[in-house]
C-alpha positions in Angstrom: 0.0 0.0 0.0 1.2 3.3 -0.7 0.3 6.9 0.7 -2.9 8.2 -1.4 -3.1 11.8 -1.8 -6.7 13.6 -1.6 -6.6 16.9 -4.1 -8.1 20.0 -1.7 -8.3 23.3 -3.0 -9.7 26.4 -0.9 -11.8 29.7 -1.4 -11.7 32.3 1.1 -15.0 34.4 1.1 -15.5 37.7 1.8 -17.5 40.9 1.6 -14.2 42.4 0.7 -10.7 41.0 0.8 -9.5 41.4 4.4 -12.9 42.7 6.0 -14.5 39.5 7.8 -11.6 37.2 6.4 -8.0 36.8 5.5 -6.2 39.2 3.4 -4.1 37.6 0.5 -0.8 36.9 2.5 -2.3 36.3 5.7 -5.0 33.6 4.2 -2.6 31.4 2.0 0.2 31.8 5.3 -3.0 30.0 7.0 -4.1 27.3 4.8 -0.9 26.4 4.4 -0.1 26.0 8.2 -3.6 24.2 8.6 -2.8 21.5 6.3 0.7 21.1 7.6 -1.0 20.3 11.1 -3.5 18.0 9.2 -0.9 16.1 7.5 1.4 15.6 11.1 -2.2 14.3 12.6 -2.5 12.0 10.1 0.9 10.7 9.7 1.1 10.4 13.8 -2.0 8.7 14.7 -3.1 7.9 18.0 -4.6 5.2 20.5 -8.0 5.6 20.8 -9.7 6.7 23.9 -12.5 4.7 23.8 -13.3 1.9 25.0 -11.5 2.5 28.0 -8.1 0.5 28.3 -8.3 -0.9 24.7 -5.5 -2.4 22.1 -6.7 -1.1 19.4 -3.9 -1.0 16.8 -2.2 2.4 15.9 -2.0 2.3 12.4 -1.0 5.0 9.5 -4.3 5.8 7.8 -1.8 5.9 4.9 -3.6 9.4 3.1 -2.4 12.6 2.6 -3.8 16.1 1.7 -2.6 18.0 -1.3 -3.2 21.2 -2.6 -4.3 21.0 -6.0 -4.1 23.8 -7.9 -5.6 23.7 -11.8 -4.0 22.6 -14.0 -4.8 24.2 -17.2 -3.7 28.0 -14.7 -0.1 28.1 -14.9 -0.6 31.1 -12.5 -3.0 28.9 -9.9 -1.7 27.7 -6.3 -5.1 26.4 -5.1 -5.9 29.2 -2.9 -8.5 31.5 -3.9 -10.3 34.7 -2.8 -14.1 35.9 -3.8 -15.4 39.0 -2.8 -19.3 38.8 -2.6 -21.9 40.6 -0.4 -24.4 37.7 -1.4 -23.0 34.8 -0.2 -19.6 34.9 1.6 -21.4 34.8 5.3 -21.9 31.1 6.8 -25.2 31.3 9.0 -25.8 28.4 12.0 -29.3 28.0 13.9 -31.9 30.2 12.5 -32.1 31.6 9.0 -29.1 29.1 8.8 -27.7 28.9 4.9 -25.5 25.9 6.3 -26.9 23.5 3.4 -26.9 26.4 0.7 -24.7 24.6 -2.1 -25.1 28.6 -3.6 -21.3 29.6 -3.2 -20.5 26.2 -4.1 -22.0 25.8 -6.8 -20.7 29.5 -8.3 -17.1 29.2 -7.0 -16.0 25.6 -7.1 -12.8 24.8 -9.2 -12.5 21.2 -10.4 -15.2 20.0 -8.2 -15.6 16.5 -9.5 -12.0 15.6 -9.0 -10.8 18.1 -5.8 -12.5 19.0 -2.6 -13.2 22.4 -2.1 -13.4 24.1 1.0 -14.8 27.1 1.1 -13.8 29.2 4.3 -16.8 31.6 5.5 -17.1 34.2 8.3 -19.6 34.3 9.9 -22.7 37.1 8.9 -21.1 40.0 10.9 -24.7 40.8 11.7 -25.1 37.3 13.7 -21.7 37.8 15.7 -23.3 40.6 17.6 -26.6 38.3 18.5 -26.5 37.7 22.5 -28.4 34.6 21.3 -25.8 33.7 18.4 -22.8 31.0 19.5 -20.3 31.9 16.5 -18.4 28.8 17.0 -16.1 26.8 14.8 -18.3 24.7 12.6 -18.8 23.3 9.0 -20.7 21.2 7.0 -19.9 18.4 3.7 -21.8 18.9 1.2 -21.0 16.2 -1.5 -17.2 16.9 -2.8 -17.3 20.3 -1.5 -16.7 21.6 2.7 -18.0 24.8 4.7 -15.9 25.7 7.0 -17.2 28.8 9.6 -14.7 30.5 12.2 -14.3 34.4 13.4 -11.3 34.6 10.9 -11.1 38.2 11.5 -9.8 37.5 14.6 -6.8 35.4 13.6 -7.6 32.4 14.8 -4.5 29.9 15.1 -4.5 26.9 12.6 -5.3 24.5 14.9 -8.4 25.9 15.5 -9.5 24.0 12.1 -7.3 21.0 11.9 -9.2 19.0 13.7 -12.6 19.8 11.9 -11.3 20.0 8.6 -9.7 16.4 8.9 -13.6 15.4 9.8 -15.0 17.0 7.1 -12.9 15.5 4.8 -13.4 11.9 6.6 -16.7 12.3 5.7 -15.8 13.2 2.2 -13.9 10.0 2.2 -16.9 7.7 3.1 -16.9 7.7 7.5 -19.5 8.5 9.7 -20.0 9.5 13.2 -19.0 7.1 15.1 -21.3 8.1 18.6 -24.8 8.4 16.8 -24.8 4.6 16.1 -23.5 1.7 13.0 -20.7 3.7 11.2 -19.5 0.0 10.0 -16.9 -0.6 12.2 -17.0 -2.9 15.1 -13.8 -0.9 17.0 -15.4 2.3 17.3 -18.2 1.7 19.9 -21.1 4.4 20.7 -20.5 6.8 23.1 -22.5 9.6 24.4 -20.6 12.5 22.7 -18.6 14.6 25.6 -16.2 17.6 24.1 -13.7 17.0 26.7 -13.8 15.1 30.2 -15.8 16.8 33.6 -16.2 15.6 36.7 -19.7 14.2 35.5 -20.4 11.1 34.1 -20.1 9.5 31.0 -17.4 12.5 30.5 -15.8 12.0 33.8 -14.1 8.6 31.5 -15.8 8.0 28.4 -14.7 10.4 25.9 -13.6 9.5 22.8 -10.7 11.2 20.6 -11.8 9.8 17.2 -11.6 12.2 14.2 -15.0 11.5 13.5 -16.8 12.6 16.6 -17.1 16.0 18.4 -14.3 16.3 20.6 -11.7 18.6 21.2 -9.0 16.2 19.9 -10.8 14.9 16.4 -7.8 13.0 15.7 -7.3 8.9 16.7 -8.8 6.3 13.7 -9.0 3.1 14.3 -8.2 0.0 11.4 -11.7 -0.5 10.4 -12.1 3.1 9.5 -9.2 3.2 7.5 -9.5 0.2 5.8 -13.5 1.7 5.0 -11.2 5.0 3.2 -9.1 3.0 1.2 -11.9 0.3 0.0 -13.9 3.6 -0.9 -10.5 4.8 -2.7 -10.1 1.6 -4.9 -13.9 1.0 -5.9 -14.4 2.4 -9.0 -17.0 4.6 -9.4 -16.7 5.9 -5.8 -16.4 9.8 -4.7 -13.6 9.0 -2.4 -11.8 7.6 -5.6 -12.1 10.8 -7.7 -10.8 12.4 -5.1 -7.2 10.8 -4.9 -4.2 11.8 -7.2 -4.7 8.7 -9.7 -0.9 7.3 -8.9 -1.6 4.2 -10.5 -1.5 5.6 -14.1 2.2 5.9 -14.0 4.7 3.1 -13.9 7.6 3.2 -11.4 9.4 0.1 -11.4 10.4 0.8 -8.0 7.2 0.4 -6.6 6.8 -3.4 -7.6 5.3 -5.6 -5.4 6.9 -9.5 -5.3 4.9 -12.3 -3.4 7.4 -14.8 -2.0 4.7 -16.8 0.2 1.0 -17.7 0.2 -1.2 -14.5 0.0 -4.9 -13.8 -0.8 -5.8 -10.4 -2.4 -9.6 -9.9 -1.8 -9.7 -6.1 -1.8 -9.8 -4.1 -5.4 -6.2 -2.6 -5.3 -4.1 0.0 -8.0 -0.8 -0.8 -8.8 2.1 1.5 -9.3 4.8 -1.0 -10.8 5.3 -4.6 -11.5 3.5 -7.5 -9.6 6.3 -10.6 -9.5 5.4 -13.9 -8.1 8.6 -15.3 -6.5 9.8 -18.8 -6.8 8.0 -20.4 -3.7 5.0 -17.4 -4.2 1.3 -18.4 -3.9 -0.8 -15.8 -4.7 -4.9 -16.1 -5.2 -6.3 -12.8 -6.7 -10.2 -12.2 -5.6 -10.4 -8.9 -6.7 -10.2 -6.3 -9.1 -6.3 -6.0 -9.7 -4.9 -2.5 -12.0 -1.8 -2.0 -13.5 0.5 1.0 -15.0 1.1 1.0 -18.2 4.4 -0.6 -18.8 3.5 -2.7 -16.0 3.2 -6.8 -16.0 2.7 -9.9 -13.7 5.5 -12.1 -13.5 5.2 -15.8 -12.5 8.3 -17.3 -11.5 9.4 -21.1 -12.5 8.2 -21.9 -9.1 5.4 -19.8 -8.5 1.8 -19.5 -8.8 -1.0 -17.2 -9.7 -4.6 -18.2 -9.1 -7.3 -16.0 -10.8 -11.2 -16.0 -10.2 -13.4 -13.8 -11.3 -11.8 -11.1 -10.7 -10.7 -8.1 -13.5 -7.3 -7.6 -14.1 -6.8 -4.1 -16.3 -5.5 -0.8 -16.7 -7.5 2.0 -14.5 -6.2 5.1 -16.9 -7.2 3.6 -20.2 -3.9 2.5 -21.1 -2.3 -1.0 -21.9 -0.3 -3.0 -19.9 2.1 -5.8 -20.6 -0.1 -8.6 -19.1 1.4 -12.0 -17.9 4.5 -13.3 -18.1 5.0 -16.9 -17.2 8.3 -17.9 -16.6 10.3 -21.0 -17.1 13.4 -23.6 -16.8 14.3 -26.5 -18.1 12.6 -28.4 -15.1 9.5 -26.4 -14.4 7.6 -23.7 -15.2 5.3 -21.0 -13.5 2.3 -22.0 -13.2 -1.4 -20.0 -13.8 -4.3 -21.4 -12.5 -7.4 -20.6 -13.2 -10.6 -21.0 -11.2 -13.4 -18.9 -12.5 -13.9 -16.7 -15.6 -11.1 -13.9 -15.0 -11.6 -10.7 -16.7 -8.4 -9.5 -18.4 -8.3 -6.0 -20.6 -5.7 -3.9 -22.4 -3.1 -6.0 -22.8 -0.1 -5.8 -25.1 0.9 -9.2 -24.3 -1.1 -12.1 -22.4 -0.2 -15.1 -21.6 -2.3 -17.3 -19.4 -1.9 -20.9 -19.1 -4.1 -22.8 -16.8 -2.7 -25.3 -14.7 -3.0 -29.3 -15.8 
């Protein structure tokens, strides 16, 4: 597995540059020290709080964040700023515009393949409300985030790291994990504290989970990993649009090389070669992609068992297909069990076993 990279751009929106939001220099020095601190969380994740005393494995979630400028702009870092009376303002509670996909829909760049987040004030008019709470908040809407904060105050970064890495979870195909089922069996249901009190449940049962309201928003557990990346490699899926497609180029240093018995049953990209060692078993379940340039090697004394699984190319390029090799005294060996599925090939070469 290898670190997938989810393409964010963001808008800054304001009645006029630098009255309720960032100015130029002060908004991109921002964004850019937000998604430093996202990209430390995520790299360094941590035990989970809940349930009290647990194991549950530490793992890497094994994603990134990149800014993702356009491409077709020479002149575009992925940071951009909208003056407009109408609908720069983020609204909570009454006369809320929370679910207004308005700015969204006018501002977004590249929406179908980056998630924009759109950071809002809130309405200056609301901020002075007694009955108002202009907290730190924001909302997923499809591909696209709204993110709410006093930024005329200079709030630090970290004051959105957390929430922004939720927003994107849910992006990425999690749910909350205290209002029930999110599909994982090691994040149990909780009642929700922000932070621990002398009162029960928050006196000891507060979770830290990225995908709950907390003031950590940072621990994930295995399951909800492995839910990203099975969202990232099904075809067809938001998440996958999302990523940097890293599988359409071929670096031979990214091979992968089976040297004992292994069973793939979750869809999975490629980046270089897939070699079955002398000695290698490997049984492919599952939708299996390949770089252009890229091949399957079987080994003299290894073996490749296909199902019904599809072995192609993801970026609508051909790949080299499979090589059997051989010796004088025995040759690799392919076995097949159900009716594989193999497109854009140069070169196939599949011999079942006798």
């Amino acid at each position: 597995m290898y670190i997938q990279l989810v393409r964010v751009n963001f808008h800054v929106m304001d009645e006029r540059t630098g009255l309720h939001n960032f100015d130029r220099d002060a908004g991109r020095a921002f964004i850019h020290a937000v998604l430093n601190e996202c990209n430390r969380r995520l790299a360094n994740n941590i035990q989970m709080h809940l349930p009290v005393g647990n194991n549950t494995p530490v793992l890497d979630p094994m994603y990134r964040l990149a800014l993702s400028p356009d491409p077709n702009d020479p002149d575009d870092d992925g940071i951009y700023f909208h003056e407009d009376p109408e609908l720069f303002y983020y609204i909570h509670g009454r006369n809320s515009n929370r679910t207004s996909r308005e700015v969204v829909n006018k501002y977004s760049v590249n929406g179908d393949s980056v998630i924009n987040v759109f950071l809002q004030p809130h309405h200056p008019d609301s901020v002075g409300r007694p009955d108002y709470r202009a907290v730190g908040t924001g909302i997923m809407l499809g591909s696209a985030i709204k993110v709410t904060q006093i930024f005329s105050r200079n709030p630090p970064p970290l004051s959105c790291v957390g929430l922004l890495n939720h927003e994107i979870g849910h992006v990425l195909g999690l749910s909350h994990t205290w209002r029930g089922n999110d599909g994982c069996d090691d994040t149990p249901t909780h009642s929700n504290c922000w932070s621990y009190t002398n009162t029960p449940p928050c006196d000891s049962a507060v979770s830290n989970n990225m995908m709950d309201y907390n003031e950590w928003q940072w621990a994930l557990t295995p399951c909800q990993i492995g839910r990203v990346h099975r969202g990232i490699a099904s075809e067809g899926t938001r998440a996958r649009r999302m990523v940097q497609p890293q599988w359409c180029t071929y670096d031979p240093s990214a091979s992968v090389s089976i040297a004992d018995t292994v069973v793939w049953s979750a869809e999975r990209d490629l980046r270089g070669d897939l070699v079955i060692e002398d000695g290698g078993y490997l049984e492919l379940q599952c939708r299996l992609s390949l770089p252009a340039g890229a091949r399957i090697r079987v080994a003299p004394l290894g073996v490749l068992v296909l199902h019904d699984n599809k072995l192609h190319n993801a970026c609508g390029d051909d790949w080299y297909g499979i090589e059997v090799m051989s010796t004088r005294k025995s040759s690799g060996r392919v076995v097949v069990v159900g009716s594989p599925e193999v497109n854009d090939v140069v070169h196939a070469m599949m011999i079942p076993s006798q």
